[in-house]
N, C-alpha and C positions, 0 to 999 in steps of 0.2 A: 494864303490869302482867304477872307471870309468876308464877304462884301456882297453875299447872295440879299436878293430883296423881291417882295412882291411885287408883281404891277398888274394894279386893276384897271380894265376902260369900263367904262360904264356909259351906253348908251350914246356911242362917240359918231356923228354924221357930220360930213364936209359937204358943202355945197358950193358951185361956182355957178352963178344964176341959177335955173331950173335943174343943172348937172348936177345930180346926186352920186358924187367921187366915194364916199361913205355915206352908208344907210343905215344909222342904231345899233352900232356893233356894240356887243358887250361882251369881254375877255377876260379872266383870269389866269395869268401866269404868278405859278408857285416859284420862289426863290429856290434859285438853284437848276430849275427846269428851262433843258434849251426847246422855246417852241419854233416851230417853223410856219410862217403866214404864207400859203402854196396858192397862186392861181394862176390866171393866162394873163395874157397883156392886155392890161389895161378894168384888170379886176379891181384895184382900191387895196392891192395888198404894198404897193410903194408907199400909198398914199399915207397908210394908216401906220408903217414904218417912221415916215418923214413928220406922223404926227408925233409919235412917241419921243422923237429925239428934238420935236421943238421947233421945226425948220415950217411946217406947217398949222398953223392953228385953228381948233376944231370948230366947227358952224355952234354946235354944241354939245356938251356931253364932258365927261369927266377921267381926268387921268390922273391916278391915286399912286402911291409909291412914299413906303415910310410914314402914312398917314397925312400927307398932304397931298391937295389935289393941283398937279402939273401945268394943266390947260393953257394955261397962264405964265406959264414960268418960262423965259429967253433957254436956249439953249445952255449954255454957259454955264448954269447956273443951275441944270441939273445931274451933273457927276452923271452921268450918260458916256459908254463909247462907243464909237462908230466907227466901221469898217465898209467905203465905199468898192463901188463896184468897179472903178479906177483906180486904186490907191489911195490916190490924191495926196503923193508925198513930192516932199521939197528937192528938187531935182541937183540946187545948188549947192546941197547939202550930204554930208557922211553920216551912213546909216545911222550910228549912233546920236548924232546931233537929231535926226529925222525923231527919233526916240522919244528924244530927250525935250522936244520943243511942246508938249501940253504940261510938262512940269516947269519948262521955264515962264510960263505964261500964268502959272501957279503961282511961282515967285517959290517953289521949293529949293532950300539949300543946297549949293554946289554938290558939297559931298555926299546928300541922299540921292541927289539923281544920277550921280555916280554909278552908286549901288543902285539903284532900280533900275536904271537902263541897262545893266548889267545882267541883271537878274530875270529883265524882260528879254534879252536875249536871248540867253540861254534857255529859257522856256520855248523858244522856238527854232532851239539848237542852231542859233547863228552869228556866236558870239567873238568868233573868230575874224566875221566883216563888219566890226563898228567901224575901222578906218576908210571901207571902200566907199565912194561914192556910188549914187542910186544909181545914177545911168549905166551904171557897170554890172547890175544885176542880171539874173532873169526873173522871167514874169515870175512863178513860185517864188522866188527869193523876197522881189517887191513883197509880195501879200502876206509871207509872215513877218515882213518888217511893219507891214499896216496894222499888223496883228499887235504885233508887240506894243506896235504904241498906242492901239486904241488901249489897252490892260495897264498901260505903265504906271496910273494915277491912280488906279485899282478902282477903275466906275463899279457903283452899282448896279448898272444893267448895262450889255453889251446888246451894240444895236448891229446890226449887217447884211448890206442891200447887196445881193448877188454876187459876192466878193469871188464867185470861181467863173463867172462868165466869159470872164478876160484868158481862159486857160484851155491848154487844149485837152482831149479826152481823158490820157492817161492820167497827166499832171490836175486832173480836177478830179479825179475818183483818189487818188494818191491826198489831197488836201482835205477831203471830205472828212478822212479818219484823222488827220492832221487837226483839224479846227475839232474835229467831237473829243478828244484827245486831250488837247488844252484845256478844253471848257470843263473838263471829268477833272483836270487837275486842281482848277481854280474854284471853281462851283459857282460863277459869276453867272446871276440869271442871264439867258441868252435870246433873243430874238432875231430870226433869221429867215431872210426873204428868197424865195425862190419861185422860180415858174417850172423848175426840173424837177421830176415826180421823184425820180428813182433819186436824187439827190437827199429831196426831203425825208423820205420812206428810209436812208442808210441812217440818216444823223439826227432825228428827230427823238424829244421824249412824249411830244405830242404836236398836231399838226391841227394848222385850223386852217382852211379848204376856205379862199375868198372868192366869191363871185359875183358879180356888177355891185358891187359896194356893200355886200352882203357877207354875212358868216353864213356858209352854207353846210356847214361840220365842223366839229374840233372834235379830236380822240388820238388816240396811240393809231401810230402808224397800222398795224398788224386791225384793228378796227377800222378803220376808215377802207384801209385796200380790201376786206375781206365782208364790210357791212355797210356799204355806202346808203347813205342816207337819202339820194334822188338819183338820177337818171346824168346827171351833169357829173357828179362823182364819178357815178361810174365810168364812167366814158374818158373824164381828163386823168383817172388815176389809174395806170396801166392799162394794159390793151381788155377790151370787153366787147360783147356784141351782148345786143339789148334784143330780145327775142318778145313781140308782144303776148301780151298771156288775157287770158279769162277767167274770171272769178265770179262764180253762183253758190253764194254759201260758204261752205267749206271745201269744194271744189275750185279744185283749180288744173287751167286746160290750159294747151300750148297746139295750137292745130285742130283743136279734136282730140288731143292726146293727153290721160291724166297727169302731171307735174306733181311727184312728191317732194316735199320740201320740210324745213325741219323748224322753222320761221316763220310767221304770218306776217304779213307787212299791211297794214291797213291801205285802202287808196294804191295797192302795185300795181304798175299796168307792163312791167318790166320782167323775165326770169334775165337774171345777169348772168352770161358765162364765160369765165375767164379762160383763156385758151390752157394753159397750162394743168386747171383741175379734169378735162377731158379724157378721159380712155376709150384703148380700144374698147366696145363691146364683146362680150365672152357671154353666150350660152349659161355659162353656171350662176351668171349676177340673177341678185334677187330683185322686190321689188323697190329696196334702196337704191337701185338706181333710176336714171331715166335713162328714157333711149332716144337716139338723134339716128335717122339714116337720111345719105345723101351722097353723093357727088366729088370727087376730089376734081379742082378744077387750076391750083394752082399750088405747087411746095417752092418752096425759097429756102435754102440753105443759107443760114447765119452763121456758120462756124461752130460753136457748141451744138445750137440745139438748129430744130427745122420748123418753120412756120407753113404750114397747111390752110389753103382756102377750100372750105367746101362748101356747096350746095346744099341745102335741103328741101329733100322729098317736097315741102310746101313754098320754094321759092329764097328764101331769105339765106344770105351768106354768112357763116360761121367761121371762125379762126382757131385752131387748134396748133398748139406747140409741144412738140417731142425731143427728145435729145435726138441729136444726128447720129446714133450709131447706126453703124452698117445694116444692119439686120431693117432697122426702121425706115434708113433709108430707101431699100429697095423695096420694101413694102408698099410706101408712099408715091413711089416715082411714076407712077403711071397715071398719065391723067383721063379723066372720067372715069376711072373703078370707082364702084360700088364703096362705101366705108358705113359701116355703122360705130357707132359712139357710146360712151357711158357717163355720163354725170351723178354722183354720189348725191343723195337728197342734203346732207349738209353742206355741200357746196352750189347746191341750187338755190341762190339770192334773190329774193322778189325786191324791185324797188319802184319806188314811183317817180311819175313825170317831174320834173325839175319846176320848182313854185317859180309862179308868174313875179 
């Protein structure tokens, strides 16, 4: 299947009276590219979903795809598939019929839907229950049936509002590779909505960060988690602690303390540190790193690794993450010792206040 296509927005805002639901977004997604629209509830990232599939129409602004612009255009009518966050399949119906029902609405011939809903199956290796009824599924099972039949018509762009919400932990990391899986098989441009960080960051080819109706980032996963672009990034994309900093020149200070870093960031009032790039401090580090001393005030064991709250020397609480082996364990298990720290200058991120 080859049915990858562009979609451009161009300066797309919704308004419900004064509510600005979308603020001037402007996106391009490459054909064949699965992006992910990431934010919290109630950022404008459903919104701008439910525009793209037609279900909402823009205040104004422009949605391109094959050289005509969308804005305007009924659902129906633009070979678009959707995978809701429910299913939202025919309960009275066998898998297969469930399939099969946006080509009968086609008016495609018996015997192609046949073969395509055949074909849609097995792409989601479940071709075995065309005769069972949905009720008789499970929830996994439901969603690559939603799956298959949003692809069975072979839209040009596949639309998808939180289709693993409905799943529990294992069966939604298990679907994750599932859905980036198929999409790598079809090459069907992909749009996919989430408010789950570590969801987005497994399955993304790039990620655009929405916030109060705004684009507040697009980039590759590995860019956005590692160069966040404001203070709101940082903070909703993995765990971070914002440490305020000072800047006179080409100095820059954290306490009093000189901040080597490897990045200037214009306007930073932020060093980002993510718990995980921390080390112990060792005597032999140069002046690539920085130094943190403070306080251990609380360790929590996750299983793999161990999350650490400390103190430091000037007040403000830090988060640091190690693997739980024995040896680190008992290192860390004492609360109020002394700990000093190491932060590498290229993992020391300056970022700034998140725009008004």
């Amino acid at each position: 299947m080859d049915t990858a296509s562009d979609l451009n927005i161009s300066r797309v805002s919704k308004h419900y009276g004064i509510f600005r639901a979308l603020n001037d977004i402007s996106l391009s997604i490459k054909a064949g590219e699965f992006m992910t629209l990431l934010g919290p509830s109630g950022s404008g990232k459903t919104t701008l979903l439910m525009t793209l599939a037609g279900f909402v129409r823009p205040t104004r602004g422009h949605i391109i795809s094959k050289g005509k612009d969308l804005a305007t255009v009924p659902p129906h009518k633009r070979n678009f598939g959707m995978v809701f966050q429910h299913y939202s399949l025919f309960p009275h119906l066998t898998v297969a019929a469930n399939v099969a029902y946006p080509l009968k609405l086609r008016r495609t011939p018996r015997a192609e839907i046949e073969t395509r809903v055949r074909r849609a199956l097995d792409l989601v290796q479940l071709g075995y229950l065309a005769d069972r009824p949905i009720d008789k599924l499970s929830g996994g099972q439901k969603q690559r049936i939603a799956l298959a039949r949003a692809v069975v018509y072979e839209p040009d762009v596949l639309l998808m509002d939180e289709p693993l919400s409905a799943l529990d932990k294992n069966l939604r990391e298990a679907m994750q590779f599932e859905i980036r899986n198929l999409h790598d098989k079809l090459g069907i441009t992909t749009v996919y909505v989430t408010h789950d960080q570590r969801e987005a960051l497994t399955m993304s080819d790039r990620i655009a960060v929405i916030n109060n109706g705004k684009l507040a980032q697009l980039g590759a996963p590995e860019e956005i988690y590692n160069f966040p672009s404001d203070a709101f990034v940082a903070e909703f994309l993995g765990e971070s602690t914002l440490l305020p900093i000072d800047q006179q020149g080409a100095q820059i200070t954290y306490a009093g303390r000189p901040i080597n870093i490897d990045r200037k960031v214009a306007s930073a009032r932020f060093l980002m540190v993510r718990p995980e790039k921390l080390d112990f401090w060792d005597e032999s580090f140069d002046s690539n790193y920085n130094r943190f001393d403070g306080l251990i005030r609380q360790t929590v064991f996750q299983g793999d690794t161990l999350q650490i709250r400390i103190e430091l020397d000037q007040g403000q609480e830090i988060l640091m993450r190690r693997s739980a082996r024995r040896d680190i364990v008992e290192r860390l298990s004492q609360k109020g010792a002394a700990i000093s720290l190491a932060l590498h200058r290229s993992d020391s991120v300056l970022v700034p206040e998140m725009p008004v």
